[in-house]
C-alpha positions, 0 to 999 in steps of 0.5 A: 519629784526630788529636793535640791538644797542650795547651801551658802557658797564659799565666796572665797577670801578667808570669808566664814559668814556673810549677811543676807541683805535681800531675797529676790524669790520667795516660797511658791516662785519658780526659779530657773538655773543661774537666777539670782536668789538672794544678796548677801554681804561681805566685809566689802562688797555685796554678792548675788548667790545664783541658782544652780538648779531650776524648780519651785521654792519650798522654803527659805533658809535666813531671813533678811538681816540674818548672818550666815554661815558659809555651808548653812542652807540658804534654800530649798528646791522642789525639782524634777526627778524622784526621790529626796535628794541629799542636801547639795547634791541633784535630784534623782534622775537628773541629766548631769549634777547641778554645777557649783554655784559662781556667785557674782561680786559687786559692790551695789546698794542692797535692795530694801529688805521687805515688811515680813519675810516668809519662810514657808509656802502659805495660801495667798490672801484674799481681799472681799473688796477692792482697795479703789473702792472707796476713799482712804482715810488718813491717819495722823501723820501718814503721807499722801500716796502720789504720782509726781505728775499729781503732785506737781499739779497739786503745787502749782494749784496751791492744793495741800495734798494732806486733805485731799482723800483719795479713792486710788489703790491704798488711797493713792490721789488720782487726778479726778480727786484733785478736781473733786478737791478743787471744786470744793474750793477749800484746803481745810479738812473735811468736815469732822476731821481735824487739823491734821496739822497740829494732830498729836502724833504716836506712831513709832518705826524699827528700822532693822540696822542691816546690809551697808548700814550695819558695816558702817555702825559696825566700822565706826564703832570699831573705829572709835572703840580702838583709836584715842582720837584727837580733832585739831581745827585751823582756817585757811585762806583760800581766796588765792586758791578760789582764783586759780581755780576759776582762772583754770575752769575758765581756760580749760573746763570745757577741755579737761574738766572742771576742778573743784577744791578737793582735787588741791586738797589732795595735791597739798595732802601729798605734799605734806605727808612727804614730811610726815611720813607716820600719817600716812599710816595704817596700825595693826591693833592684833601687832601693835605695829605702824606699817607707813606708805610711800604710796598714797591711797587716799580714800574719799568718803562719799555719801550713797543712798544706801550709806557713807562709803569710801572709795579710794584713788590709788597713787594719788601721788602720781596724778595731776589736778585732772587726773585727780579729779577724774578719779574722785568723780568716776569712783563717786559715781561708781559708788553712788550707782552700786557699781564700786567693786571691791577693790575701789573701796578698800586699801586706802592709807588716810581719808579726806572727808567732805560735806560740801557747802553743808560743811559747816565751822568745825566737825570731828570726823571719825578717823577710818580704821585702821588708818591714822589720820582723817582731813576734814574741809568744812564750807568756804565762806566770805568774811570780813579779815585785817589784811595789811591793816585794812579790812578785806573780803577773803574767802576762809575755809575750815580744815577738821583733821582726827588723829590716832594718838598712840601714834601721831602726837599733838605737835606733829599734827599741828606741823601736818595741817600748817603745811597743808594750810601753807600749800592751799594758801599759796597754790603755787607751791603745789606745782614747785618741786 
């Protein structure tokens, strides 16, 4: 038998390390050429670094969370042959050397890391007795183990779950528990348990900051380390807008597509910016230099499972209500699913950002770095304004835009969300040239 060692690829890009985010095998597997080992991540994306040699697992080189560098070891194959082998190189008496390996690109949603990770082969564990063989007693604060179909019973039964024991697997509910639960007629707890309600609770949890998270806290930190923000905040009137949209929804939904309000949003951010050109900018700290676009890559910050991500529409300037609109929704479901690549969440030249009908009156978004300049659209309310001398219900929506002070005054931030407000509030004049 001979070892193999697999070593951290170069991924290319002028890329010198990268983050282990998962491991799919651990010590004692036995892998097959080409299999997927681990996930590391880039800057921008997350990699699959596959096999290229088969055999069993004798250790593994990082654990999740770790950073390494581009040539460290990453694993540690026990493979067919005699002989120890170099690091990189084939066992002895191999057929043919072990290929480079191609690892795969692709922006997904790392896989949650596990408790403990294992570097070395050890002995499995041994259990003297089954966990179904009796009920599991709950400490305070811990969840109830349950399928949904054992939950959705539970709702519709009035049943709280919390003072059901269960005797499943690690004191998972089974159905015959919800029975035995119903026919002692009570959702009080057990007798000699208390409340479980009103318990005190101690118990804490580190959740290591890895993988997505740790880009994002690290952009934001960089973000707000380098750029003086500055936050301006003014309300539109959109009840014209909310018109003509529903008139459009109405006459072309089925056909096109259904609008939402960030598609305008876009149209009247490109129509300011024509003004504005230094907006539509990103900065180089290392320079000190503005570079300003003609094109208008406009990042739309989306919320993932694993974290906020920023997909960007290119050459917003060139496209339509629809055409926007399709967009922003193939690249938000792209993102959401982990199947955004590297391209589709970088370049972007200013931000819009969104919280939906959880907007909020007023928020400070953090400008993207190394952009200029972030729009905000805060929830659209119905509210009581002096129109003509009389009161009228209008729909109001907030705009919350940041700025990078070193190089968009106060003034001309002011003049940039006026004119927003102009286009949203009179939507004809997005479509007048």
């Amino acid at each position: 038998m001979g070892i193999h060692v697999i070593k951290m690829p170069d991924i290319g890009e002028g890329i010198a390390e990268v983050e282990l985010v998962a491991w799919h095998i651990k010590v004692g597997d036995v892998v097959t050429e080409d299999q997927t080992l681990a996930d590391v991540m880039t800057d921008k994306a997350t990699v699959e670094i596959p096999s290229s040699a088969a055999g069993k697992v004798l250790a593994l080189g990082g654990v999740v969370g770790e950073v390494l560098a581009v040539g460290a070891e990453l694993i540690r194959i026990e493979v067919e042959g005699t002989g120890n082998v170099k690091a990189g190189q084939p066992a002895a008496g191999a057929a043919a050397p072990a290929r480079k390996p191609e690892p795969v690109v692709a922006a997904r949603v790392p896989a949650p890391p596990p408790a403990k990770q294992m570097v070395t082969a050890s002995p499995p564990a041994h259990h003297d007795e089954p966990a179904s063989a009796a009920s599991t007693m709950r400490k305070p604060g811990d969840k109830p183990i349950a399928s949904p179909a054992v939950r959705r019973r539970a709702w519709e039964a009035g049943i709280e779950l919390q003072f059901v024991a269960g005797t499943g697997p690690a004191g998972r509910i089974m159905q015959e528990d919800l029975d035995a639960h119903a026919a002692h007629g009570s959702n009080a707890p057990p007798a000699g348990r208390m409340d479980q309600r009103y318990a005190e609770r101690h118990d804490e949890e580190a959740v290591p900051v890895i993988g997505l998270r740790r880009k994002i806290a690290q952009k934001m930190q960089e973000s707000k380390r380098h750029i003086p923000h500055f936050t301006y905040v003014e309300e539109v009137d959109v009840t014209e807008l909310e018109t003509l949209r529903a008139r459009l929804n109405a006459s072309w939904g089925q056909e096109r597509g259904r609008l939402t309000v960030l598609p305008f949003l876009v149209r009247a951010v490109v129509l300011a910016l024509r003004g504005f050109p230094q907006i539509n900018a990103r900065y180089d700290d290392e320079a000190d230099a503005v570079t300003r676009y003609g094109a208008v890559h406009l990042g739309i910050a989306t919320q993932t499972a694993a974290g906020l991500m920023v997909p960007v529409v290119r050459h917003a300037e060139a496209r339509d209500l629809w055409a926007c609109a399709a967009e922003i929704g193939r690249l938000a479901e792209a993102a959401r699913a982990g199947k955004a690549v590297r391209e589709e969440l970088s370049g972007s030249t200013i931000t819009i950002t969104s919280l939906g009908a959880l907007g909020g009156i007023v928020t400070t978004p953090v400008i993207n770095h190394p952009e200029v300049a972030i729009v905000g659209i805060n929830r659209i309310v119905e509210r009581p304004m002096i129109r003509g001398g009389l009161v009228a219900a209008r729909q109001m929506m907030n705009l919350s835009s940041s700025f990078d002070h070193r190089v968009v005054d106060g003034l001309h931030a002011a003049e940039f969300v006026q004119s927003l407000r102009g286009y949203l509030e009179c939507p004809a004049t997005l479509f007048v040239e």
